[in-house]
NUBA-146011 format. One record per residue: residue number from 1; residue in one letter; chain; x, y, z of N, C-alpha, C, CB in turn. Coordinates in Angstrom, 3 decimals, padded with zeros to 6 digits. Glycine has a CB too. Layout:
N
num residu chaine npx npy npz capx capy capz cpx cpy cpz cbpx cbpy cbpz
NUM a A X Y Z X Y Z X Y Z X Y Z
...
END
This chain:
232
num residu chaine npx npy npz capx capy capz cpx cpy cpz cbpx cbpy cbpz
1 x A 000.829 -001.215 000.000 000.000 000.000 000.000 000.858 001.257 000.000 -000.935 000.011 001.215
2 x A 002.220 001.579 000.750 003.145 002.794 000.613 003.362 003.024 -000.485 004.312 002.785 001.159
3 x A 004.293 001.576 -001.071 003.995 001.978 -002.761 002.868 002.647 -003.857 004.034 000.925 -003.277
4 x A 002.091 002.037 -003.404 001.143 002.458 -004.346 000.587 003.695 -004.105 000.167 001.590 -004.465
5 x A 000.720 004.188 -002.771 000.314 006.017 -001.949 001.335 006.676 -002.647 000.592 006.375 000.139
6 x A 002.673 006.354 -002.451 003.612 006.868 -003.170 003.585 007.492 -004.955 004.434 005.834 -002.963
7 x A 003.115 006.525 -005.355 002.572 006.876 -006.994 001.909 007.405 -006.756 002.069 006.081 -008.023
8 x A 000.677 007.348 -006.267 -000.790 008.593 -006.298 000.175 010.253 -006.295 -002.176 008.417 -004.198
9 x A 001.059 009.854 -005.096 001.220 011.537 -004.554 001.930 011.965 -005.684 002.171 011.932 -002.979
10 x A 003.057 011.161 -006.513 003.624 011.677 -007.361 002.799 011.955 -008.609 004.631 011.000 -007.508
11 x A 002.391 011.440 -008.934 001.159 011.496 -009.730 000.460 012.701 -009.753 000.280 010.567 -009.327
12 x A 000.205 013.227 -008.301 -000.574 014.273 -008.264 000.162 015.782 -008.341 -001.334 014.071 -007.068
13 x A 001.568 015.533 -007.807 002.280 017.053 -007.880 002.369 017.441 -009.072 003.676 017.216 -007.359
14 x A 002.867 016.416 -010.401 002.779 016.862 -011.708 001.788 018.157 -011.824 002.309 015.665 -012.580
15 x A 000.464 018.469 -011.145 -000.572 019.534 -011.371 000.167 020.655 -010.969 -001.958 019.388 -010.582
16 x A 001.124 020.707 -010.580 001.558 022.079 -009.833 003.224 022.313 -010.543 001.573 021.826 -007.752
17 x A 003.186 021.887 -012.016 004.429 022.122 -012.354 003.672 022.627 -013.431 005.593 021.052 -012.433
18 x A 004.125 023.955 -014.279 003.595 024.801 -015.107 005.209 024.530 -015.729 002.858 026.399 -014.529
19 x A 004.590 024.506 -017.240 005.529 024.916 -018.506 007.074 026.106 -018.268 004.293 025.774 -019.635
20 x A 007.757 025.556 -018.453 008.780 026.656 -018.042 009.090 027.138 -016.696 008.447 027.748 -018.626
21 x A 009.563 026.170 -016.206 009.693 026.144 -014.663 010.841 025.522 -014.698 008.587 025.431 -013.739
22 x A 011.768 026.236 -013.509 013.270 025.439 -013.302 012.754 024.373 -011.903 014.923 026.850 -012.769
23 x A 013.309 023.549 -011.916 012.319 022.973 -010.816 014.017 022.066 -010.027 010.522 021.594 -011.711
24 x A 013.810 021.854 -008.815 014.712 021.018 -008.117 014.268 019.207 -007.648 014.958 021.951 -006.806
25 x A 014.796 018.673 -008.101 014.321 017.126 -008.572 015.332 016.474 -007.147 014.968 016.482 -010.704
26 x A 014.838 016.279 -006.029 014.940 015.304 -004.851 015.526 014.232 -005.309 013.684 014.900 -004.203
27 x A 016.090 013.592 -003.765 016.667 012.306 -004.262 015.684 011.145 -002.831 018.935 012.399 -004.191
28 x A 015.491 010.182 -003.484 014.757 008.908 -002.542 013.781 007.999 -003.602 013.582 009.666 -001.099
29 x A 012.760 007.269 -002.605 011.966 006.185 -003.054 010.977 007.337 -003.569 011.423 004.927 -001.872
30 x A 010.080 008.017 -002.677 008.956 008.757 -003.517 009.129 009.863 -004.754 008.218 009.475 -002.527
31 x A 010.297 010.653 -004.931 010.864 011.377 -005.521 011.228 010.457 -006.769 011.832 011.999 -004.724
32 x A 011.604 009.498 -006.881 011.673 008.620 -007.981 010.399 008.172 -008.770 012.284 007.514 -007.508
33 x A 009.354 008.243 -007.853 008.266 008.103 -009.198 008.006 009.007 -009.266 007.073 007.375 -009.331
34 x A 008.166 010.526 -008.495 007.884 011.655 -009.098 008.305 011.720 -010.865 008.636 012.699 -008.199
35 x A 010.016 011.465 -010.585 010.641 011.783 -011.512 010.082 011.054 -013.043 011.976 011.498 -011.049
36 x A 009.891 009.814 -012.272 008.643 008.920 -013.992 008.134 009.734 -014.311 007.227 007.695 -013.940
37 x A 006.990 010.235 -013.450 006.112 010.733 -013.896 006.037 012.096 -014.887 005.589 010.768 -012.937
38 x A 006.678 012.435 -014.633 007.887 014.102 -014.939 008.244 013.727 -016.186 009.659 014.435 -013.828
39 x A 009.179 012.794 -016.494 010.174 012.014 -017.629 008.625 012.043 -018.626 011.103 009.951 -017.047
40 x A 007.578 010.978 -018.634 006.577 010.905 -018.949 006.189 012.410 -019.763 005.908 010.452 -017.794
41 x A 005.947 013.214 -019.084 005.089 014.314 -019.169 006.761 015.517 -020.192 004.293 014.884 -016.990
42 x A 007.558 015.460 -019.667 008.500 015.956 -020.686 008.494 015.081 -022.362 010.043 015.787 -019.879
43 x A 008.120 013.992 -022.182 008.006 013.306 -023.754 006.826 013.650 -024.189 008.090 011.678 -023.917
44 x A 005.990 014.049 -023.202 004.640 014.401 -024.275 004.334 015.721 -024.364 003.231 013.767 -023.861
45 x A 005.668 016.445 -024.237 005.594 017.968 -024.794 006.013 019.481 -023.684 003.849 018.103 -025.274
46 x A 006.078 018.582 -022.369 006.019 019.690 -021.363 007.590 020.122 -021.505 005.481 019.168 -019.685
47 x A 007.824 021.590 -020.936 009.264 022.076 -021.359 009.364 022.777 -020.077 009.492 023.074 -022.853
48 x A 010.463 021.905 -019.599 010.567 022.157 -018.357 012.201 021.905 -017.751 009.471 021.291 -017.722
49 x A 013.124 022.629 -017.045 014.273 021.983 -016.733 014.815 022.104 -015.474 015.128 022.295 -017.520
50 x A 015.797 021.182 -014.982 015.727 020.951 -013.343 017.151 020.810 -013.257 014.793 019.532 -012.655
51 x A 017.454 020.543 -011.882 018.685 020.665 -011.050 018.528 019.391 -010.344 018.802 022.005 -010.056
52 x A 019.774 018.090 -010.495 019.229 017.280 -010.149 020.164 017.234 -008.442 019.212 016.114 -011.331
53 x A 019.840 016.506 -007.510 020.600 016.852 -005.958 021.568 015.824 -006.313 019.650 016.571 -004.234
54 x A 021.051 014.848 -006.712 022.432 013.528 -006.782 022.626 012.347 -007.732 022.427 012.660 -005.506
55 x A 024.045 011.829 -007.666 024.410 011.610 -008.999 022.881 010.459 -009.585 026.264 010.794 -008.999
56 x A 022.437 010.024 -008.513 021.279 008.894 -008.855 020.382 009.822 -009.864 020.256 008.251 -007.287
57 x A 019.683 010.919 -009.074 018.315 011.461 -009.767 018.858 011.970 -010.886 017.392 012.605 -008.977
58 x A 020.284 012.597 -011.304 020.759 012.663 -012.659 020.737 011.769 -013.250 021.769 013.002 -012.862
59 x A 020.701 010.529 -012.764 020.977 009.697 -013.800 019.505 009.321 -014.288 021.919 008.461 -013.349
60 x A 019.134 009.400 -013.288 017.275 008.845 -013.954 017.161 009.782 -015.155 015.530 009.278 -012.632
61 x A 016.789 011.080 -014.660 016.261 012.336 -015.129 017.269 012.133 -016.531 016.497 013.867 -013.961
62 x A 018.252 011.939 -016.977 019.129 011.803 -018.282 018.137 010.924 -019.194 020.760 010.979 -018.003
63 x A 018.242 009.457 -018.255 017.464 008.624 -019.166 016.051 008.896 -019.431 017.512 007.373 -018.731
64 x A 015.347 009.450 -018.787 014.224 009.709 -019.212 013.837 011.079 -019.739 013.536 009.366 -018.330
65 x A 015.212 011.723 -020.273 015.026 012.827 -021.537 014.734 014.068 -020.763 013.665 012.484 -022.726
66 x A 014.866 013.703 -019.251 014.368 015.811 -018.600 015.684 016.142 -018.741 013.672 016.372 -016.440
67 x A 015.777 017.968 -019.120 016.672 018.411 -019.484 017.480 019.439 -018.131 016.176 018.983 -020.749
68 x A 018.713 019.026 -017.701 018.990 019.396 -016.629 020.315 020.376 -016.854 019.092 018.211 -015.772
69 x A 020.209 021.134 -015.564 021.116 022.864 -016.082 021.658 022.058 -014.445 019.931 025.312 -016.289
70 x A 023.165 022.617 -014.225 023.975 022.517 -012.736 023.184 023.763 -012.000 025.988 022.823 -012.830
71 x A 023.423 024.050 -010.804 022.853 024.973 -010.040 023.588 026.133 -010.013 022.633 024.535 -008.841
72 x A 024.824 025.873 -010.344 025.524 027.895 -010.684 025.003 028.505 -012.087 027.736 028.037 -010.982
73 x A 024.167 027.919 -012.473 023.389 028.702 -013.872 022.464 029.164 -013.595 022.945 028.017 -015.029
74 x A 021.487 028.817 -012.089 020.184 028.692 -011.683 019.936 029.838 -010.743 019.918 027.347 -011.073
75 x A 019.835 031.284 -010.882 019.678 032.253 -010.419 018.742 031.508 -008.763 018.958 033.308 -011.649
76 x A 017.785 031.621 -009.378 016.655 030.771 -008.458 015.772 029.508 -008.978 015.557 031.786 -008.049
77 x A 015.357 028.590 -008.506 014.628 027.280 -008.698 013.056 027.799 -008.387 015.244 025.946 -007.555
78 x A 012.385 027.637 -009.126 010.879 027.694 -008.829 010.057 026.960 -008.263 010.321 027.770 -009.637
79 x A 010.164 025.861 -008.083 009.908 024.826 -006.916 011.243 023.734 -007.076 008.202 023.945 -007.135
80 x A 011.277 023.511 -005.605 011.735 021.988 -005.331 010.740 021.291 -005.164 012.568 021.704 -004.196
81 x A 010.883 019.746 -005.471 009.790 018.954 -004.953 010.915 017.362 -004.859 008.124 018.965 -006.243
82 x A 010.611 017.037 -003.564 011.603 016.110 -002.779 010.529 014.762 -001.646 012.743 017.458 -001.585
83 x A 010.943 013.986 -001.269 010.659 013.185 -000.101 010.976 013.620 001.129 011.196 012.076 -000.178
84 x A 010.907 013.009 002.139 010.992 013.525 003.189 010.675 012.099 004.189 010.038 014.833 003.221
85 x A 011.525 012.022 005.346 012.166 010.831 006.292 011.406 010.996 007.555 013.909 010.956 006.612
86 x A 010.801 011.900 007.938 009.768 012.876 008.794 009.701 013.642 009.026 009.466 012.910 009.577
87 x A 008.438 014.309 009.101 007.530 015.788 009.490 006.818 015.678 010.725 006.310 016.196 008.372
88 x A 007.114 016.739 011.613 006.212 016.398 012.910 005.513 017.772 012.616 007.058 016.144 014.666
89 x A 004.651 017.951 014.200 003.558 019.299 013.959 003.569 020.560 013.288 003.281 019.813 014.996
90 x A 005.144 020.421 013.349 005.301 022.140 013.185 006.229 022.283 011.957 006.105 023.016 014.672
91 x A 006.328 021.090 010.960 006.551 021.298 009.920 008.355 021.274 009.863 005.724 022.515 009.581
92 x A 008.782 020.787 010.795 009.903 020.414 010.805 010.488 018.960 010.230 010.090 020.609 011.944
93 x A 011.508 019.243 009.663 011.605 017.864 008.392 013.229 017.057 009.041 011.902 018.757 006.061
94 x A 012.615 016.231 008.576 014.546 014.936 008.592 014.480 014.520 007.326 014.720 013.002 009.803
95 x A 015.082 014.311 006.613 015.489 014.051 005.448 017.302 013.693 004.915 014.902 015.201 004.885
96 x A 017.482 012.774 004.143 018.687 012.249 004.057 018.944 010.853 003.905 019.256 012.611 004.992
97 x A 017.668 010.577 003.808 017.849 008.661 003.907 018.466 007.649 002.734 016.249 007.961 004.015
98 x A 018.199 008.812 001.636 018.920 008.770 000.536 020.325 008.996 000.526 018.425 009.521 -000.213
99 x A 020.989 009.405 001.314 021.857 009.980 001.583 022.544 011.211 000.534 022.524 009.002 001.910
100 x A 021.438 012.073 000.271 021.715 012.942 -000.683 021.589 014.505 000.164 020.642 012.656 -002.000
101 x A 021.567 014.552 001.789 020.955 015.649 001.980 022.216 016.986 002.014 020.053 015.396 003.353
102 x A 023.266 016.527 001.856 023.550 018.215 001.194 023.690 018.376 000.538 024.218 019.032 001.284
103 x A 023.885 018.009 -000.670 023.282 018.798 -002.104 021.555 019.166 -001.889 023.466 017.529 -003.701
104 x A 020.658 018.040 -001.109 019.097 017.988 -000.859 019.183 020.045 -000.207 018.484 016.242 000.798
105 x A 019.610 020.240 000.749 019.651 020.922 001.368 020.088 022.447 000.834 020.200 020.315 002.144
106 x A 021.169 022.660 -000.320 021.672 023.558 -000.900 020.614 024.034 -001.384 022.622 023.311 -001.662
107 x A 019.825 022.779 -002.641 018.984 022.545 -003.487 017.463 023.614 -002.906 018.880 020.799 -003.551
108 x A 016.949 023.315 -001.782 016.420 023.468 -000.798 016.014 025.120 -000.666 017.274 022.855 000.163
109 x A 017.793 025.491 -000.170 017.532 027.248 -000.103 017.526 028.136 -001.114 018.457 027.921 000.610
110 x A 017.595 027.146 -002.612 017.775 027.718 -003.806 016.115 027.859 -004.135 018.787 026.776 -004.874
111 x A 015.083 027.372 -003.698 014.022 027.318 -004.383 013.019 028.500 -003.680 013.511 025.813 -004.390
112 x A 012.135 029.105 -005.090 011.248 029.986 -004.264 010.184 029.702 -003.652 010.869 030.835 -004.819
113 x A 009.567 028.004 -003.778 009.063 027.516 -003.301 009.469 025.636 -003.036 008.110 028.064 -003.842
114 x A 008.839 025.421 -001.953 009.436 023.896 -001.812 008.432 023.408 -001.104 010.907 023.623 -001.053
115 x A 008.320 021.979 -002.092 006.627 021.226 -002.080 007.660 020.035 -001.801 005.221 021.159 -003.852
116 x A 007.374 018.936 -000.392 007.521 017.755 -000.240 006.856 016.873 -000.444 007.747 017.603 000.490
117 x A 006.817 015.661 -000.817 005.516 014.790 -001.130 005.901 013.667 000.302 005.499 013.888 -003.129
118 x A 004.952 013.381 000.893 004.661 012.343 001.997 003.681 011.609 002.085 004.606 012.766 003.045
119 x A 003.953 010.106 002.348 003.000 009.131 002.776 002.618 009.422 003.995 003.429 007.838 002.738
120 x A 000.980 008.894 004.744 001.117 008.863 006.261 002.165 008.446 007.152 000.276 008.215 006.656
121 x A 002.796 007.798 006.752 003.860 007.121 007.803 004.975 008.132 008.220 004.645 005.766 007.107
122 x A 005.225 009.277 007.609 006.621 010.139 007.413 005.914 011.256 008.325 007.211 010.687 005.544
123 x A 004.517 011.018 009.156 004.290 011.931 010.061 004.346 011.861 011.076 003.554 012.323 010.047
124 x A 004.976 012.518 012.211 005.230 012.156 013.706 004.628 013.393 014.256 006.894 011.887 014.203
125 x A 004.611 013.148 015.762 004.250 014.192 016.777 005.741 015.159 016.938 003.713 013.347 018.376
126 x A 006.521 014.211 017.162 007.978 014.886 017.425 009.266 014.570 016.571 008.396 014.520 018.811
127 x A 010.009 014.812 016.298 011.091 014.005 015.398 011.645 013.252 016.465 012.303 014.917 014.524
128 x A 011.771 011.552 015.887 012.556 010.493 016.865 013.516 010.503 015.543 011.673 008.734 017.537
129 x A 014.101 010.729 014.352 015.207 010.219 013.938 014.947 008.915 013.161 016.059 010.071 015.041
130 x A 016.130 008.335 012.761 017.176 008.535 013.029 017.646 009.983 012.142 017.845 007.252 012.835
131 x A 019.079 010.900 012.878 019.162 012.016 012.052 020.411 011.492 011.423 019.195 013.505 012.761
132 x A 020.156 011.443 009.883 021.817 011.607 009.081 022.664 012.610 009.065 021.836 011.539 007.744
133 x A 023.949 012.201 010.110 024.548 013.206 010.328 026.286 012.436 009.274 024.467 013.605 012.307
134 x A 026.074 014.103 007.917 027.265 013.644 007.374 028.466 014.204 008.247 027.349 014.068 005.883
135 x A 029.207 013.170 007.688 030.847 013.487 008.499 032.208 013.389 007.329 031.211 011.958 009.939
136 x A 033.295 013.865 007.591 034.160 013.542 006.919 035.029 012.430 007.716 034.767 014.702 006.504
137 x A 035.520 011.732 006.915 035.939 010.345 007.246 036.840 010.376 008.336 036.576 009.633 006.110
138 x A 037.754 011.408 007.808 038.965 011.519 008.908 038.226 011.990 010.279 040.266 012.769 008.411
139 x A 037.459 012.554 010.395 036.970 013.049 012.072 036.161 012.470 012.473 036.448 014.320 012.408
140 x A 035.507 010.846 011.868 034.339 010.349 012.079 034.806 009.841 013.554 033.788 009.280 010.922
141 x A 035.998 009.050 013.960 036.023 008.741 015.227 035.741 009.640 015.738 036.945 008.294 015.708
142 x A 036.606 011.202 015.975 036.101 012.007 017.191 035.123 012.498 017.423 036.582 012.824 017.441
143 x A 034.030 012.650 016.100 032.771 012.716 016.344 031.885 011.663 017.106 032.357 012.890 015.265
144 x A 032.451 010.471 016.720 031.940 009.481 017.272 032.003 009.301 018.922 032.509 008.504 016.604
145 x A 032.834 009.938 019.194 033.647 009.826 020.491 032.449 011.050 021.349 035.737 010.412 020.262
146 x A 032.436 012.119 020.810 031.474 013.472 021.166 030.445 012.895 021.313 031.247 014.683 020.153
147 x A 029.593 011.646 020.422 028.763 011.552 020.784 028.136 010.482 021.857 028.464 011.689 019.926
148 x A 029.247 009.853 021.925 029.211 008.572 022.920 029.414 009.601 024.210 030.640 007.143 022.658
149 x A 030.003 010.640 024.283 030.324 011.235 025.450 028.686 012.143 026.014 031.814 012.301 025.069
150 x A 028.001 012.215 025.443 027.060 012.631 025.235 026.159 011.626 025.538 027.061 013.134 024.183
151 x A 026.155 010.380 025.776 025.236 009.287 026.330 024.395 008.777 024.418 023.785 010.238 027.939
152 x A 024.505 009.640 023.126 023.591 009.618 021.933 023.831 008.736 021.330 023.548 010.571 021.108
153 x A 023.068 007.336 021.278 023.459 006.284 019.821 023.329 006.840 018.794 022.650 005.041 019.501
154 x A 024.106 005.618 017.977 024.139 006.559 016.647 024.621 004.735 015.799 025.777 008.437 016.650
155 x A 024.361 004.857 014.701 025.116 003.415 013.586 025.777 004.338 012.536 023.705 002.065 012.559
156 x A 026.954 003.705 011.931 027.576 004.071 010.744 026.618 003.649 009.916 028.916 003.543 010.466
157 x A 026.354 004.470 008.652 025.448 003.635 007.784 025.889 003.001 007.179 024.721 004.046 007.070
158 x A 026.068 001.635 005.983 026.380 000.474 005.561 025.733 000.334 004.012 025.893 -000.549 006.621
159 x A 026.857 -000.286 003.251 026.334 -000.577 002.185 026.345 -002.214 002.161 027.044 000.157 001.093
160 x A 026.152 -002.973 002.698 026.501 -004.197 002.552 027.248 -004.302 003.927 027.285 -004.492 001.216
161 x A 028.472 -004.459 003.302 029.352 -005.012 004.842 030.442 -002.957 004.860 031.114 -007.407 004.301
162 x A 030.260 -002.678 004.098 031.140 -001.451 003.733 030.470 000.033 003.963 031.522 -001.581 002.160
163 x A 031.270 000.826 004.770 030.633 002.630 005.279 030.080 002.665 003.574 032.373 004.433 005.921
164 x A 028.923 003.685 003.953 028.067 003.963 002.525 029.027 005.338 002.649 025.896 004.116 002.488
165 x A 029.174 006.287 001.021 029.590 007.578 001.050 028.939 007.852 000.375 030.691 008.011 000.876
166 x A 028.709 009.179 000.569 028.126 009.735 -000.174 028.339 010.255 -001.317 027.825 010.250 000.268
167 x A 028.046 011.461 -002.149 028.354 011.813 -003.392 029.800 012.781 -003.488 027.065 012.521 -003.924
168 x A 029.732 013.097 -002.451 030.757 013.898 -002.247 031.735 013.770 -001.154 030.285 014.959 -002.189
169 x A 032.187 012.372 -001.089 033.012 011.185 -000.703 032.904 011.222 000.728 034.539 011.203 -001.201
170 x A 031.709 011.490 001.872 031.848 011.624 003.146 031.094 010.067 003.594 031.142 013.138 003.695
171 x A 031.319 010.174 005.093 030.454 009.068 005.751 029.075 009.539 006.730 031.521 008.221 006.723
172 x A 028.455 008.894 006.872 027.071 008.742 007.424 026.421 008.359 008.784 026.633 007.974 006.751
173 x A 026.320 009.239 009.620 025.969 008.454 010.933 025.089 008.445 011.149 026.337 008.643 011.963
174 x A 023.630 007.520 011.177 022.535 007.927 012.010 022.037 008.220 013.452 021.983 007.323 011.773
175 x A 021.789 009.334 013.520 021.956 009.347 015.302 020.734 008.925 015.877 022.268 010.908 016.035
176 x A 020.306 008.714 016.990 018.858 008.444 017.445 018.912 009.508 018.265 018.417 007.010 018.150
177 x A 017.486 009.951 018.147 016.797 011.424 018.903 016.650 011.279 019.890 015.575 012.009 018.614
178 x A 016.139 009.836 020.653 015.189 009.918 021.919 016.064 010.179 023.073 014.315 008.541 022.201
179 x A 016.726 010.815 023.253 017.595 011.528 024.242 017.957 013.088 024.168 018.822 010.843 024.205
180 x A 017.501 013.710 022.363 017.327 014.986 022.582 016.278 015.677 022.751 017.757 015.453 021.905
181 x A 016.113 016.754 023.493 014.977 017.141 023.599 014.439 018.254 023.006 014.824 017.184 024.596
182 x A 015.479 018.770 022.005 015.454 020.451 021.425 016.544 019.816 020.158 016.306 022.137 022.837
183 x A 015.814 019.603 019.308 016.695 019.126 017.702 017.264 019.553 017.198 016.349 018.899 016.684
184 x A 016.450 021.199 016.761 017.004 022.613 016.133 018.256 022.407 017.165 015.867 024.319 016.317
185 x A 018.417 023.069 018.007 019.316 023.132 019.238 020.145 022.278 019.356 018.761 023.096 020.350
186 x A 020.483 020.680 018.997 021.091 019.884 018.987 022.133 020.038 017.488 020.175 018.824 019.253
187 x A 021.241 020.071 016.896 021.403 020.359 015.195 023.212 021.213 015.477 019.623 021.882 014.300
188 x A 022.551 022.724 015.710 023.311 023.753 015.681 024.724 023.305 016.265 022.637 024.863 016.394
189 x A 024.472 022.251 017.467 026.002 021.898 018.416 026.857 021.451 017.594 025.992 020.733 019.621
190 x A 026.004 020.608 016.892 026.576 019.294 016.153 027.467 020.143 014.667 024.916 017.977 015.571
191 x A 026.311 021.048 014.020 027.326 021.245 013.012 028.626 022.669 013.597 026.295 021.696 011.429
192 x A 028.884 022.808 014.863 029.917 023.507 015.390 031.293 022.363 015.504 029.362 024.170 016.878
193 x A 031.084 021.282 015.694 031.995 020.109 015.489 032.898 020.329 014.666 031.434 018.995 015.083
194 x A 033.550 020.093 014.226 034.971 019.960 013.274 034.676 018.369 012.883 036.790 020.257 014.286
195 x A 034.127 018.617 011.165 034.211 017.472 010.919 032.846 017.284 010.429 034.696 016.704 011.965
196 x A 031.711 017.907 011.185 030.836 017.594 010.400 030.766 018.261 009.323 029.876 017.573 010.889
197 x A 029.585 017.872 008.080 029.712 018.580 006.924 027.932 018.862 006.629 030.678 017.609 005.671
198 x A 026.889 018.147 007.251 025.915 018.156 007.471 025.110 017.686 007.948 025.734 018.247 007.067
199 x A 023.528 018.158 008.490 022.880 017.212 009.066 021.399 017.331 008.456 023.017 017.339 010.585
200 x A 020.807 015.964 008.435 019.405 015.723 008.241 018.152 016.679 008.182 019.168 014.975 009.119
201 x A 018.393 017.120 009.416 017.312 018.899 009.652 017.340 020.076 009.089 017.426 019.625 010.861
202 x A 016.561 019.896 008.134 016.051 021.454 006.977 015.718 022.505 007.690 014.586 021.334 005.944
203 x A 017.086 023.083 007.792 015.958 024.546 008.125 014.889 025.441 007.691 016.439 025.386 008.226
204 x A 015.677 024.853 006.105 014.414 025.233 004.895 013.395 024.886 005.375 014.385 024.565 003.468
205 x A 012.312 024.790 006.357 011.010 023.687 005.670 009.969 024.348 004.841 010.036 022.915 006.898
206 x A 009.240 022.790 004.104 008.227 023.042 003.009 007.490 024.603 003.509 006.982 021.576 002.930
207 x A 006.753 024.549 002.116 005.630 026.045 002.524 004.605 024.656 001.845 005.808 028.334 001.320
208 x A 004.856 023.622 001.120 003.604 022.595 001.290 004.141 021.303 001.383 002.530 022.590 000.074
209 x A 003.091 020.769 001.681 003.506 019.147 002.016 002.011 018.182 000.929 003.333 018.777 004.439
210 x A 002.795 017.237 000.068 001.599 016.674 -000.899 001.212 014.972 -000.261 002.296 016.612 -002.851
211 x A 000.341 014.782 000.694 000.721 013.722 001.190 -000.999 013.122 000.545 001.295 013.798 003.017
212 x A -001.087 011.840 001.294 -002.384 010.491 001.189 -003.095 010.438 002.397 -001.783 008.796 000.994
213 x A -004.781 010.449 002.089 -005.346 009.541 003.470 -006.518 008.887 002.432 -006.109 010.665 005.222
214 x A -006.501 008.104 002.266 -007.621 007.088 002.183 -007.801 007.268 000.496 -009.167 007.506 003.273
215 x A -006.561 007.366 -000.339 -006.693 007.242 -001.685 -007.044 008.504 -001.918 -007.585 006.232 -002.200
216 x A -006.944 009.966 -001.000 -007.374 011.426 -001.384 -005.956 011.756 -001.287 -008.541 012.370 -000.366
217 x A -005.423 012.496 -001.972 -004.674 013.603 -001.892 -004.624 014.983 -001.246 -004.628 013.767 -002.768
218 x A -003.951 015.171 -000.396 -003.812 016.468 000.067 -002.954 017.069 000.258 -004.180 016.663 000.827
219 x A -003.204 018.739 -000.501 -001.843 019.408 -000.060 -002.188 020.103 001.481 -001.307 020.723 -001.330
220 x A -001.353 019.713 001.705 -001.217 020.875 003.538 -000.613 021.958 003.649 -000.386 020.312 004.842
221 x A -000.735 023.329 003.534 000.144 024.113 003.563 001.025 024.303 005.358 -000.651 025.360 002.915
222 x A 002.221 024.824 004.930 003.136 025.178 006.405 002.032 026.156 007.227 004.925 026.238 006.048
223 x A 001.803 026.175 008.430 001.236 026.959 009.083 001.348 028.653 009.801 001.170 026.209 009.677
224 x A 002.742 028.584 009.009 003.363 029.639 009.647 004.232 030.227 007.799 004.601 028.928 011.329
225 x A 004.656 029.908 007.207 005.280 030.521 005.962 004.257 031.138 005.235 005.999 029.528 005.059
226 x A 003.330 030.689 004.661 002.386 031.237 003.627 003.212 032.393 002.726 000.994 031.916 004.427
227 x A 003.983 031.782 002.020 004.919 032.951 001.050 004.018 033.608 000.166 006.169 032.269 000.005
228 x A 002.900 033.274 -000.409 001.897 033.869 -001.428 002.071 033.239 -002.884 002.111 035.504 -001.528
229 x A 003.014 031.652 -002.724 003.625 031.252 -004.132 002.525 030.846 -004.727 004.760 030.130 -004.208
230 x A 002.554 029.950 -005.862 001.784 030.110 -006.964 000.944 028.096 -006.781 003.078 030.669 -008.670
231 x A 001.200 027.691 -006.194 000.529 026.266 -005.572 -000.580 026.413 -005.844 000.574 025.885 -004.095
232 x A -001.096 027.174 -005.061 -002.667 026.918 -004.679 -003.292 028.224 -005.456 -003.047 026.918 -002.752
END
């Protein structure tokens, strides 16, 4: 059933991409049938071009003929539209599971608007995590060390038996939340570290969210941004 919520939602943002739009193309599981769907709709005439976050969604977006510009050409992005790892009440996001979130994140403050697509499941009361916190390889012990000193689990992430890296050759820690009690606030410590290079928590967050309940679609707007963009 995620799967198949997943297609609906992608399915449905296509309505909110107008002709001639620079758009920012996410990296994950739901963002990938966005991108079908997109690929699709560029072969049957739509003219449209994007910025892709990582080497994966470039590679889709190539094969399926969308035409993509790097982001130092891209004054501003007119929407992003991305996945998302969880959203709690107040519109605060984790994201990274892809392990694409800093380019996700650059991508992010480049756009004049930014639409996430979510299943029910990617909604919480509070963020529990896990947060992807990138690191560079060489400081991953002493980070590791900061955070054990700190009482905070955390796993290296794994490709098999081997550290996953990312696109831009770093490593991956997932931390677990349920020991912080202020995220933003945790966030900020963490990227004061030497060594980190990023973390999971958008400061960006959406101004909408395109999620599922019962085979309906709904957009939710942020409760507090209302930029006046062109969505709704």
């Amino acid at each position: 059933m995620q799967e198949h919520d997943k297609q609906l939602i992608a399915e449905a943002a296509l309505a909110y991409i107008k002709p001639n739009m620079t758009l920012g193309l996410g990296t994950g599981s739901t963002t990938r049938y966005f991108i079908e769907v997109l690929g699709k709709a560029v072969a049957g005439g739509l003219k449209i071009e994007a910025v892709a976050t990582s080497v994966e969604t470039e590679r889709q977006a190539k094969q399926l003929g969308i035409p993509l510009r790097e982001l130092a050409e891209v004054a501003q992005l007119d929407l992003v539209i991305d996945g998302i790892d969880q959203i709690d009440d107040h519109f605060q996001v984790i994201k990274g599971g892809g392990g694409a979130l800093f380019r996700e994140k650059i991508v992010a403050l480049q756009g004049r608007e930014v639409l996430y697509l979510a299943d029910r499941s990617k909604f919480v009361r509070r963020l529990t995590g896990p947060l992807p916190v990138e690191v560079e390889p060489f400081a991953r012990s002493s980070i590791e060390q900061l955070l054990q000193d700190k009482g905070i689990s955390y796993t290296l992430r794994k490709t098999g038996e081997t550290p996953f890296v990312t696109d831009g050759g770093h490593s991956i820690l997932d931390v677990v939340l349920d020991r912080v009690p202020d995220v933003a606030h945790f966030v900020r410590e963490l990227k004061s570290w030497h060594g980190v290079v990023e973390t999971g928590y958008f400061e960006r967050q959406p101004d909408h969210v395109l999620t599922i309940e019962h085979e309906n679609v709904k957009l939710l707007a942020h409760p507090v941004l209302r930029n006046g963009g062109g969505l709704v």
